[in-house]
TORVEX-457336 format. One record per residue: residue number from 1; residue in three letters; chain; z, y, x of N, C-alpha, C in turn. Coordinates in Angstrom, 2 decimals. Example, Ala and Ser with C-alpha at 12.3 -4.5 7.8 and 13.67 -1.06 7.14 Angstrom:
+-----+------+-------+---------+---------+---------+---------+---------+---------+---------+---------+---------+
|  nr | rest | kette |     n_z |     n_y |     n_x |    ca_z |    ca_y |    ca_x |     c_z |     c_y |     c_x |
+-----+------+-------+---------+---------+---------+---------+---------+---------+---------+---------+---------+
|   1 |  ALA |     A |    7.80 |   -5.69 |   13.19 |    7.80 |   -4.50 |   12.30 |    7.80 |   -3.30 |   13.20 |
|   2 |  SER |     A |    7.08 |   -2.25 |   12.85 |    7.14 |   -1.06 |   13.67 |    7.87 |    0.03 |   12.90 |
+-----+------+-------+---------+---------+---------+---------+---------+---------+---------+---------+---------+
//
This chain:
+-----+------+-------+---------+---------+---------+---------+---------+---------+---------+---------+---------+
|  nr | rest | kette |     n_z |     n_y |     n_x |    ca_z |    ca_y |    ca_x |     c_z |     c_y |     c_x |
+-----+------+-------+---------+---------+---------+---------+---------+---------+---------+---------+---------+
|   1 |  UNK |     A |  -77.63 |  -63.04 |  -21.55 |  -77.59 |  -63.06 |  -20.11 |  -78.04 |  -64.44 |  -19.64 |
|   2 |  UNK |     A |  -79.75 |  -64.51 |  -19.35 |  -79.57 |  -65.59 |  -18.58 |  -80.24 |  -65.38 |  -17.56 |
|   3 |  UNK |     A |  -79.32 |  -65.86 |  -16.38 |  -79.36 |  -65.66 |  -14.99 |  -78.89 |  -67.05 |  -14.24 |
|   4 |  UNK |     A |  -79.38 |  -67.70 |  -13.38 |  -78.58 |  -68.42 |  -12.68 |  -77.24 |  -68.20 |  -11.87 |
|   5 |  UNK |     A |  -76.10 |  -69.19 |  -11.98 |  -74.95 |  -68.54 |  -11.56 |  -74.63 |  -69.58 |  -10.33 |
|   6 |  UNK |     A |  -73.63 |  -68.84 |   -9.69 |  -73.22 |  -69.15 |   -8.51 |  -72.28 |  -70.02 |   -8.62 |
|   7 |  UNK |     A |  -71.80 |  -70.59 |   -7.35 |  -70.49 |  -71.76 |   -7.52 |  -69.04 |  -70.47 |   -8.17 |
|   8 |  UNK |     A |  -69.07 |  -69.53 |   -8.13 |  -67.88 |  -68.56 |   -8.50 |  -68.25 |  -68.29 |  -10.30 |
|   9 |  UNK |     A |  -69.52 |  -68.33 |  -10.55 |  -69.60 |  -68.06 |  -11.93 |  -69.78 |  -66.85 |  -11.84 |
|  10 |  UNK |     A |  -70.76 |  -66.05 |  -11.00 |  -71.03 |  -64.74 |  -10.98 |  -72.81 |  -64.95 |  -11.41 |
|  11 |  UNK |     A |  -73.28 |  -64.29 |  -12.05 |  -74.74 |  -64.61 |  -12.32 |  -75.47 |  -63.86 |  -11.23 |
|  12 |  UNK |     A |  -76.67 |  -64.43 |  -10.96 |  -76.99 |  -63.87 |   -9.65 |  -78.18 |  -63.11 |   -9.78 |
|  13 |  UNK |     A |  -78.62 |  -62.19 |   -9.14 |  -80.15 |  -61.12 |   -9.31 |  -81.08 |  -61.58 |   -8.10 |
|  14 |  UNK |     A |  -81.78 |  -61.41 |   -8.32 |  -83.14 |  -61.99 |   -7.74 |  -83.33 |  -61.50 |   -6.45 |
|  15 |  UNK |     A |  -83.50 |  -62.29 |   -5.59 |  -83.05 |  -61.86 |   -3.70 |  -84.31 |  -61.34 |   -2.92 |
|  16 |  UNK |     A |  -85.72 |  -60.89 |   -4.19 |  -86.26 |  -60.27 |   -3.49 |  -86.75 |  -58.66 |   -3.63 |
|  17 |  UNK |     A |  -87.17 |  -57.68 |   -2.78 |  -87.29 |  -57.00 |   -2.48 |  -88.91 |  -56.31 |   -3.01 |
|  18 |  UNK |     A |  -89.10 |  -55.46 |   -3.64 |  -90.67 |  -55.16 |   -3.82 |  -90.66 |  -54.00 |   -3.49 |
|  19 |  UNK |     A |  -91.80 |  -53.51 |   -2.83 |  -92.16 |  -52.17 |   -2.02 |  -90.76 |  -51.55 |   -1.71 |
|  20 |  UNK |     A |  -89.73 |  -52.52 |   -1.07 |  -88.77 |  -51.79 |   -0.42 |  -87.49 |  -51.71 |   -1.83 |
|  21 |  UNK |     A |  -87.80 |  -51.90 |   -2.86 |  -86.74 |  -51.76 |   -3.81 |  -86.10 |  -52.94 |   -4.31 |
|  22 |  UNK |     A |  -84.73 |  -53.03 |   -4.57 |  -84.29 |  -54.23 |   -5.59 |  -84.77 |  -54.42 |   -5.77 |
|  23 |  UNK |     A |  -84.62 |  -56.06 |   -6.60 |  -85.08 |  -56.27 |   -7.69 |  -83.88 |  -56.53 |   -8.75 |
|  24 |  UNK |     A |  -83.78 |  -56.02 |  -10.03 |  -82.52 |  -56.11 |  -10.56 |  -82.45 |  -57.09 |  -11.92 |
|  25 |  UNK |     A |  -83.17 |  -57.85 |  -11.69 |  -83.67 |  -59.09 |  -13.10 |  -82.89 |  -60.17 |  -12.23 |
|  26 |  UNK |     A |  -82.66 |  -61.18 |  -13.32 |  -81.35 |  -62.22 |  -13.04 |  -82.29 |  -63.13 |  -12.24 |
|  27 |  UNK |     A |  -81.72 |  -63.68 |  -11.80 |  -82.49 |  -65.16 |  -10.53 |  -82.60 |  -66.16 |  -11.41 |
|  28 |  UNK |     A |  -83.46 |  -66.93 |  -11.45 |  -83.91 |  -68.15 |  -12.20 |  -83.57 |  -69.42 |  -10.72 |
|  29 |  UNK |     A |  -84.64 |  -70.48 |  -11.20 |  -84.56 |  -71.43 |  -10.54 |  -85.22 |  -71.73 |   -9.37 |
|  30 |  UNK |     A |  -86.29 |  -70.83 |   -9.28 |  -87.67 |  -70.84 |   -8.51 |  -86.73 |  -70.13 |   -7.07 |
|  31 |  UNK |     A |  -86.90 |  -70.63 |   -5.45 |  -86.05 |  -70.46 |   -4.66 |  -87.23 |  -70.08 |   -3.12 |
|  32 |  UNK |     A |  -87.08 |  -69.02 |   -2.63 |  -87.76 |  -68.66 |   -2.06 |  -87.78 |  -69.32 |   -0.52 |
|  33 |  UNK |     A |  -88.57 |  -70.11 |    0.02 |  -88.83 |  -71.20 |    0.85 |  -89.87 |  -70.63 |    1.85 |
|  34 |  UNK |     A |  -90.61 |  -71.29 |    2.94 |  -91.46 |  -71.38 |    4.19 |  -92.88 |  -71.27 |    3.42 |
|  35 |  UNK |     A |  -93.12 |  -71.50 |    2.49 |  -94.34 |  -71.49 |    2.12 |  -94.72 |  -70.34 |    1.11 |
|  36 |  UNK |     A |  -93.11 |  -69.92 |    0.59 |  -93.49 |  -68.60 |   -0.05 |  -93.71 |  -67.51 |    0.91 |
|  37 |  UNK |     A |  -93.03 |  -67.98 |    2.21 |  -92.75 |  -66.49 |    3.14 |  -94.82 |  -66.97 |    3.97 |
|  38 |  UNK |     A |  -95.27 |  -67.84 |    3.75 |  -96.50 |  -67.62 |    4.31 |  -97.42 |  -67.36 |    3.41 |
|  39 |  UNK |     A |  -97.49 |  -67.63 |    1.93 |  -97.86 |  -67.18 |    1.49 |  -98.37 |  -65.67 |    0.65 |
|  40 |  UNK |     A |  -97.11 |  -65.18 |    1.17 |  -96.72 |  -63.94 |    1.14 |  -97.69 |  -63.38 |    2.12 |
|  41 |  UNK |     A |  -97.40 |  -63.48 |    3.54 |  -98.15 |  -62.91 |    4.74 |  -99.46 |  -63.23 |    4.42 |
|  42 |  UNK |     A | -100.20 |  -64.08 |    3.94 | -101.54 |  -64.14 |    3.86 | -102.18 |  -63.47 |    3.04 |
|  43 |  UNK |     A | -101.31 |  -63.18 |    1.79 | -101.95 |  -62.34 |    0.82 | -101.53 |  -61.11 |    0.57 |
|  44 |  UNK |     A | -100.69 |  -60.66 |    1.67 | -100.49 |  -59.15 |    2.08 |  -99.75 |  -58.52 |    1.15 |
|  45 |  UNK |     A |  -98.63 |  -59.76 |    0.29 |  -97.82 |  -59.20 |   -0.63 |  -97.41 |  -58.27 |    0.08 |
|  46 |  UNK |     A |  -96.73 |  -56.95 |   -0.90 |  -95.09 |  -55.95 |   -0.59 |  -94.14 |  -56.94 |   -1.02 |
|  47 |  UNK |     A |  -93.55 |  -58.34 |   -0.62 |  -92.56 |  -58.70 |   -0.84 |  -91.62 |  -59.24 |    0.15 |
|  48 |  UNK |     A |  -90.30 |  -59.08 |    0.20 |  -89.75 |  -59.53 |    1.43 |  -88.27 |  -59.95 |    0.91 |
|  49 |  UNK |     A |  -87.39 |  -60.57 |    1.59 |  -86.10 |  -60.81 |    1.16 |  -85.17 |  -60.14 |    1.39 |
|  50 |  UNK |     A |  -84.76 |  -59.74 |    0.32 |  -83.18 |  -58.65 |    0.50 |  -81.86 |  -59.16 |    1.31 |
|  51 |  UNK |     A |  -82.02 |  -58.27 |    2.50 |  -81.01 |  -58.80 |    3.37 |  -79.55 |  -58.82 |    2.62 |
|  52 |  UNK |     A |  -79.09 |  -58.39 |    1.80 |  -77.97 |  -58.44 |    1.38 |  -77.92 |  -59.40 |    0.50 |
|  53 |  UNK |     A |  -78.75 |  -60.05 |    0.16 |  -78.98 |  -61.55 |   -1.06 |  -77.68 |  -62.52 |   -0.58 |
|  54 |  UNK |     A |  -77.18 |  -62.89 |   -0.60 |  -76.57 |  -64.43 |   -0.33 |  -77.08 |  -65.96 |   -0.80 |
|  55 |  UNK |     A |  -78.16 |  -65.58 |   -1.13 |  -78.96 |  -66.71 |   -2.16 |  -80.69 |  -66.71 |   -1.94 |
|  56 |  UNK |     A |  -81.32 |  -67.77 |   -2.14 |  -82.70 |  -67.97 |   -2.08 |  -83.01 |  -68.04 |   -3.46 |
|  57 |  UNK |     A |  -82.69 |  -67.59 |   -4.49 |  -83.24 |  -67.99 |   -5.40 |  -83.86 |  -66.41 |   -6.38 |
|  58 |  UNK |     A |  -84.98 |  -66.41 |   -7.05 |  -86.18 |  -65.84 |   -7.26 |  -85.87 |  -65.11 |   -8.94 |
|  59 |  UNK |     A |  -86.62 |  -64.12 |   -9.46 |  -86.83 |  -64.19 |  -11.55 |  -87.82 |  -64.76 |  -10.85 |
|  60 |  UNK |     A |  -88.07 |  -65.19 |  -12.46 |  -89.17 |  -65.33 |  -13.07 |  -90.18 |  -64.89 |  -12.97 |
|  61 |  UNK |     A |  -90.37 |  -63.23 |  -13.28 |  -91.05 |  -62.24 |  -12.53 |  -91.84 |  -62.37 |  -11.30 |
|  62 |  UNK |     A |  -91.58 |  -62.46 |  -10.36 |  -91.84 |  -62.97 |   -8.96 |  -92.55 |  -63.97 |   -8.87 |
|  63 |  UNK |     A |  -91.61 |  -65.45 |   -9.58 |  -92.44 |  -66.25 |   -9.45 |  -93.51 |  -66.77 |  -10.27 |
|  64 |  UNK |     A |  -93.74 |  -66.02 |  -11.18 |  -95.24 |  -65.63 |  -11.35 |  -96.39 |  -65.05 |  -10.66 |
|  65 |  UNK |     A |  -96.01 |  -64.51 |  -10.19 |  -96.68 |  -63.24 |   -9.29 |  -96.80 |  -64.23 |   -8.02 |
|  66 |  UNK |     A |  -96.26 |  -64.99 |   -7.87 |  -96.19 |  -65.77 |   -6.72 |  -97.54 |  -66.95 |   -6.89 |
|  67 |  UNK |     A |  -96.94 |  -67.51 |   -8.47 |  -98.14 |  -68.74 |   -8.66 |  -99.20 |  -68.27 |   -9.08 |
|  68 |  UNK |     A |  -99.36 |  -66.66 |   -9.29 | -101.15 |  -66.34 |   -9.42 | -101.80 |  -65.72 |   -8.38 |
|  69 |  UNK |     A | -100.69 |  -65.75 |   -7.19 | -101.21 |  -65.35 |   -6.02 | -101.40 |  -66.32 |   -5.31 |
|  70 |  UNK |     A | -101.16 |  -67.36 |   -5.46 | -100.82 |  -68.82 |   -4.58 | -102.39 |  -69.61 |   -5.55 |
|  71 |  UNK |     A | -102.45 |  -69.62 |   -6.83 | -104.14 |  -69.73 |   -7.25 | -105.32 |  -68.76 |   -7.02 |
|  72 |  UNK |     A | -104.67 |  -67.33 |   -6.75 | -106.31 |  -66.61 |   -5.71 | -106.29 |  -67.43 |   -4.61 |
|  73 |  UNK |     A | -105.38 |  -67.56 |   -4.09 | -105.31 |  -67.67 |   -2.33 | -105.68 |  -69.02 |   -2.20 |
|  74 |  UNK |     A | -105.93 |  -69.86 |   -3.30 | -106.78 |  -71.56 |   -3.29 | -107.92 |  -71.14 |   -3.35 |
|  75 |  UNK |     A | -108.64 |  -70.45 |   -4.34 | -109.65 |  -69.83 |   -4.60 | -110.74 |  -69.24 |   -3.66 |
|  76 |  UNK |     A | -109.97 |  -68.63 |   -2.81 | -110.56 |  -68.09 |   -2.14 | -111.37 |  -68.80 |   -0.97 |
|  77 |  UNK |     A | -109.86 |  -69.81 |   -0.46 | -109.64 |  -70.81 |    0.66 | -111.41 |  -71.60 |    0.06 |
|  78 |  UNK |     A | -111.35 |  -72.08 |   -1.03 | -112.61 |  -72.51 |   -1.15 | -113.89 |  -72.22 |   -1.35 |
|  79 |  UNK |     A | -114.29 |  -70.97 |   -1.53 | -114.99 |  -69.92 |   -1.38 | -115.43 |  -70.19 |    0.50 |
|  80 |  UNK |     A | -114.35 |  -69.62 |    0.96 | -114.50 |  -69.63 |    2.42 | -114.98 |  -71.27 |    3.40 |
|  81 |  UNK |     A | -114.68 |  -72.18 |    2.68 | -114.76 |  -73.02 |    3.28 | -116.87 |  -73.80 |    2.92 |
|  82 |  UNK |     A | -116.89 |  -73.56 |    1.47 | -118.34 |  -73.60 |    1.37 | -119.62 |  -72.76 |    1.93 |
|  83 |  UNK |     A | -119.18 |  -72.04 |    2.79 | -119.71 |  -71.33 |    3.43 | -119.34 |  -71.41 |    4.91 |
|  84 |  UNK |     A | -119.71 |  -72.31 |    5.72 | -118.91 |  -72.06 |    7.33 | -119.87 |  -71.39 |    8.22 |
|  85 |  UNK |     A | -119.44 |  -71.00 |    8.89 | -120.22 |  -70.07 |   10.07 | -120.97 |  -71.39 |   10.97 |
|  86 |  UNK |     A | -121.91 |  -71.02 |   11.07 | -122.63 |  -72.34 |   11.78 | -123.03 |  -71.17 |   13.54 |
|  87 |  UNK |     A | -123.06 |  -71.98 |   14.65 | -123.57 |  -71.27 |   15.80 | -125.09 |  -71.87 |   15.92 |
|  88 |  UNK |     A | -125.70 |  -71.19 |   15.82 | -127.16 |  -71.46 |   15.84 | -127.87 |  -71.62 |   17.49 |
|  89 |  UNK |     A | -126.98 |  -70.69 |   18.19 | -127.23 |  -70.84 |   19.76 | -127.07 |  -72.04 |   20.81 |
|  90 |  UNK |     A | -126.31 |  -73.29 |   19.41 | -126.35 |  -74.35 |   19.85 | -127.73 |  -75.28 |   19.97 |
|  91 |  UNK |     A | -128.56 |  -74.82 |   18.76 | -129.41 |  -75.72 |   18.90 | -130.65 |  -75.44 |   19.88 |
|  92 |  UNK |     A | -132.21 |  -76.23 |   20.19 | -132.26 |  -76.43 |   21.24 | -133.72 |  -75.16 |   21.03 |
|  93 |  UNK |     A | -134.36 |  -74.80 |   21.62 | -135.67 |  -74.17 |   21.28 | -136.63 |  -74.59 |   20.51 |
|  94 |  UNK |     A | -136.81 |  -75.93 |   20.80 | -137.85 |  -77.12 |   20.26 | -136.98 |  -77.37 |   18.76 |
|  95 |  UNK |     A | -135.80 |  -77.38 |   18.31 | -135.45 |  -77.33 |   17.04 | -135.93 |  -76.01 |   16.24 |
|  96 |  UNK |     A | -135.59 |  -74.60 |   17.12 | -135.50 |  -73.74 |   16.33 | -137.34 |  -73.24 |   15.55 |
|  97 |  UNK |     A | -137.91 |  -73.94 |   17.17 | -139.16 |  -73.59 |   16.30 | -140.03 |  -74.77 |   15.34 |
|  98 |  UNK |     A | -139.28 |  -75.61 |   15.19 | -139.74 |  -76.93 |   14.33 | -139.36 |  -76.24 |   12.95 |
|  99 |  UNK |     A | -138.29 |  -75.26 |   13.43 | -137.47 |  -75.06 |   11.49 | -138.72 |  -74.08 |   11.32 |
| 100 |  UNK |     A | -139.15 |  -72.84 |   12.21 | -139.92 |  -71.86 |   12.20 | -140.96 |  -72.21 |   11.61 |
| 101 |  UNK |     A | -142.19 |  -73.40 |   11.76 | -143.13 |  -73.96 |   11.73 | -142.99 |  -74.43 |   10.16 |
| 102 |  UNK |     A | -141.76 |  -75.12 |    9.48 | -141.73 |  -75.74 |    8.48 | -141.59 |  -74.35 |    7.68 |
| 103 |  UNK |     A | -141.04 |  -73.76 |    8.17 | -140.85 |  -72.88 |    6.80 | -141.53 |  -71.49 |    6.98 |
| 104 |  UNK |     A | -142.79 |  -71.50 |    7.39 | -143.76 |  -70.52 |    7.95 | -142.91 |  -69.83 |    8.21 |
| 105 |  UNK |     A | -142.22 |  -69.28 |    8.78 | -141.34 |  -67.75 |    9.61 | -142.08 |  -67.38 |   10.46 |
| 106 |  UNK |     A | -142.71 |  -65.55 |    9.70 | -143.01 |  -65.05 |   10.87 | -142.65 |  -64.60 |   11.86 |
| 107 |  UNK |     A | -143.02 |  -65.21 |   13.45 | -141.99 |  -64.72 |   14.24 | -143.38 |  -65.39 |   15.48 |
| 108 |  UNK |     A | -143.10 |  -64.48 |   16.47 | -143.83 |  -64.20 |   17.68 | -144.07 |  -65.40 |   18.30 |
| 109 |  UNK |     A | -145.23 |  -66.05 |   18.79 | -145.53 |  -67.15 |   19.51 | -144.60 |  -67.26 |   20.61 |
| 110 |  UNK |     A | -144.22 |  -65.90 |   22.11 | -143.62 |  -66.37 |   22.94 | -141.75 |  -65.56 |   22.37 |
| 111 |  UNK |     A | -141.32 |  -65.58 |   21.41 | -140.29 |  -65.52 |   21.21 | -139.30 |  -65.85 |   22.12 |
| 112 |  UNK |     A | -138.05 |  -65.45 |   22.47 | -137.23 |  -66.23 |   23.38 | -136.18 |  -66.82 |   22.31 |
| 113 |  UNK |     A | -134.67 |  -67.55 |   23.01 | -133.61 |  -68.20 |   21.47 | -133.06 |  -67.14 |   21.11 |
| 114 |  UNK |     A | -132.42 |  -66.22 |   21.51 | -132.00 |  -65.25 |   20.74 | -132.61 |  -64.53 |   19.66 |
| 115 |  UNK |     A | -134.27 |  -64.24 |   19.67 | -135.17 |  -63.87 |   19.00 | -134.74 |  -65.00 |   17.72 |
| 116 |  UNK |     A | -135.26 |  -66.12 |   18.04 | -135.84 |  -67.71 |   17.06 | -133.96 |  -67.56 |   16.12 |
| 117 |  UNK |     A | -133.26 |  -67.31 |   16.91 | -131.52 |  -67.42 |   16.21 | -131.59 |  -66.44 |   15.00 |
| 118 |  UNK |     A | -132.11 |  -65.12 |   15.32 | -132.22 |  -64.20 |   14.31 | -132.92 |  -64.84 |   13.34 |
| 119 |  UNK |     A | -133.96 |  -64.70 |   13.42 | -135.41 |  -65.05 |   12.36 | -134.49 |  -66.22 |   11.70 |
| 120 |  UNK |     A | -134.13 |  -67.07 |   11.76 | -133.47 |  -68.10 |   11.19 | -132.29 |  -68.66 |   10.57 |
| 121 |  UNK |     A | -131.49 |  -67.18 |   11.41 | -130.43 |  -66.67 |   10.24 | -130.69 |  -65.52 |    8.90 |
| 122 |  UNK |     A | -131.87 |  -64.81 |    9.33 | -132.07 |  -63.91 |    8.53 | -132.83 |  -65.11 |    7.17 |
| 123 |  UNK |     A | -133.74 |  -66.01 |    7.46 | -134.12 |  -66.66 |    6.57 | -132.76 |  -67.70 |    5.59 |
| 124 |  UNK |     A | -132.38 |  -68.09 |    6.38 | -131.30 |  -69.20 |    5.88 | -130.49 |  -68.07 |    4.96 |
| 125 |  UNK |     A | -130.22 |  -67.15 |    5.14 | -129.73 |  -65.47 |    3.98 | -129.71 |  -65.87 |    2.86 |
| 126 |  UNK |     A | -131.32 |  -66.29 |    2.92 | -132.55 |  -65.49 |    1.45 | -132.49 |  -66.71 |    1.09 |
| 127 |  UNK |     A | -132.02 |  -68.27 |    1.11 | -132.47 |  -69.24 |    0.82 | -131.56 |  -69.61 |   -0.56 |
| 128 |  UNK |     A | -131.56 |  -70.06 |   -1.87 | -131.00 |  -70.36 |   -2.97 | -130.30 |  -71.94 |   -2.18 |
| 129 |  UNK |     A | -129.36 |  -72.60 |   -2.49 | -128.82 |  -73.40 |   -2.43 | -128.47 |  -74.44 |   -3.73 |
| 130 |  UNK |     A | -129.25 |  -75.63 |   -3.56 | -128.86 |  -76.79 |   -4.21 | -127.90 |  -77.90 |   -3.80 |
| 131 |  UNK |     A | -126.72 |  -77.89 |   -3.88 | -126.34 |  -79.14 |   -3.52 | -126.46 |  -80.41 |   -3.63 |
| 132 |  UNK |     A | -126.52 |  -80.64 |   -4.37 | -127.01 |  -82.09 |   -4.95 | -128.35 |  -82.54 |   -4.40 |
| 133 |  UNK |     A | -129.65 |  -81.75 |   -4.26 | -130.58 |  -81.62 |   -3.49 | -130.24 |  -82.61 |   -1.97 |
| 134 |  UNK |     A | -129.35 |  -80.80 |   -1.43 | -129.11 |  -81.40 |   -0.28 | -128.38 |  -82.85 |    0.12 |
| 135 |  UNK |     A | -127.90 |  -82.90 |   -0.69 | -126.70 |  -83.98 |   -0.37 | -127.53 |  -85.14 |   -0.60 |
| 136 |  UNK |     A | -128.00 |  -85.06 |   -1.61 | -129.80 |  -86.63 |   -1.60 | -130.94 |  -86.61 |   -0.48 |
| 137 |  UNK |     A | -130.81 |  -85.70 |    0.37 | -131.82 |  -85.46 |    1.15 | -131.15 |  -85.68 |    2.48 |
| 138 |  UNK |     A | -130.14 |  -84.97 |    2.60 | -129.21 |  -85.75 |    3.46 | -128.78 |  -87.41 |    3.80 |
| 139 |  UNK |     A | -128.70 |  -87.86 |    2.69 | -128.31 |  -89.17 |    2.17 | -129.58 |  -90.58 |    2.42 |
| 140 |  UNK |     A | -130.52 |  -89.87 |    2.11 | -132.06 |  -90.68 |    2.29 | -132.43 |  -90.28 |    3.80 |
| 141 |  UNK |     A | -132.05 |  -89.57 |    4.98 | -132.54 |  -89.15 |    6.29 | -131.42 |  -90.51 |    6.84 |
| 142 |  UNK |     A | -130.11 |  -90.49 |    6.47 | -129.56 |  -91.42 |    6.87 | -129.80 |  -92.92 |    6.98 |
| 143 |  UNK |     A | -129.96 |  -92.87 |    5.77 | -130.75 |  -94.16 |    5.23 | -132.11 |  -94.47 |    5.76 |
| 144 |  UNK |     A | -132.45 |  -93.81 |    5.93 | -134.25 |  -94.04 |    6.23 | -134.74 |  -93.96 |    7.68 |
| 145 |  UNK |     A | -133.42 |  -93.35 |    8.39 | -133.34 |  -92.46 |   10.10 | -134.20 |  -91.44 |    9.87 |
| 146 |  UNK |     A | -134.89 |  -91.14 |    9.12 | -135.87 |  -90.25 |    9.15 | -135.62 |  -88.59 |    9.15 |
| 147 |  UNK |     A | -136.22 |  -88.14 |    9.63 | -136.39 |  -86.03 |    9.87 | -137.35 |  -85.75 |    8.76 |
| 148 |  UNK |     A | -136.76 |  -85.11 |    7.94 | -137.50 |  -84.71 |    7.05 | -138.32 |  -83.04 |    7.49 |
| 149 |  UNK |     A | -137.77 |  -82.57 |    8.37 | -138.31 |  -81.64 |    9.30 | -139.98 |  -81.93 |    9.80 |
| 150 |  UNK |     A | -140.21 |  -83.07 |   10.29 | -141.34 |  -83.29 |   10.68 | -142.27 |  -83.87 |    9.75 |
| 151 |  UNK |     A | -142.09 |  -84.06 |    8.67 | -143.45 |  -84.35 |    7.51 | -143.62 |  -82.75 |    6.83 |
| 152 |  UNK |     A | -144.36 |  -82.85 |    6.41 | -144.99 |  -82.09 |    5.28 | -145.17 |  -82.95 |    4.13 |
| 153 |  UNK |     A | -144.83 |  -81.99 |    2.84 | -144.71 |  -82.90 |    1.71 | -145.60 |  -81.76 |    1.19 |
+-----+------+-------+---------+---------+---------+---------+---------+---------+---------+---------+---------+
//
């Protein structure tokens, strides 16, 4: 029997709840907190706390299930973040068709921005990504003030 025990010396069972059922495995050390209950909601666990618990504390079980859901849910977070939604309707006409021009896109002489926004998201799609590239090319425009937009190489 190992279970964590209470100040009475009663061993205690695990205070949470899965798809609505006990859980009937002994409570360990791992103690269910603000960041398990959001982590929970984000990753759309079935887990919740048994109102009849008198205790925050977790098996083992769980908190496994907890720390390989808590490493998708990093995973993902960075996934999502290398990729940000950019608004393209910000930039100006005279940008969108400078990008048009550099990177031959076919697309209609009197185009309007909504037109030039498409064509330029649909291209930016299809484009392979180097970072390191970018990040030196980035790095030398700074350095140099220079638009690498307006040469041809």
């Amino acid at each position: 029997m190992t279970g964590k025990k209470s100040k009475r010396n009663v061993v205690l069972k695990c205070c949470l709840m899965d798809d609505d059922k006990h859980c009937k495995q002994f409570a360990g050390s791992a103690v269910y907190g603000r960041r398990i209950v959001r982590l929970i909601t984000d990753q759309n666990l079935n887990l919740r706390l048994n109102p009849k618990a008198r205790h925050t504390n977790m098996c083992n079980y769980h908190r496994d299930i907890l720390q390989i859901a808590k490493i998708e849910y990093k995973r993902n977070n960075k996934k999502r973040m290398r990729s940000p939604e950019i608004n393209m309707h910000l930039l100006t006409v005279k940008t969108l068709r400078r990008y048009k021009s550099y990177y031959n896109i076919r697309a209609g002489r009197g185009w309007n921005k909504a037109r030039l926004v498409n064509a330029v998201e649909e291209h930016l799609k299809t484009l392979p990504i180097n970072e390191t590239e970018i990040i030196n090319n980035f790095i030398h425009m700074v350095i140099t003030n220079g638009n690498k937009l307006d040469k041809k190489e």
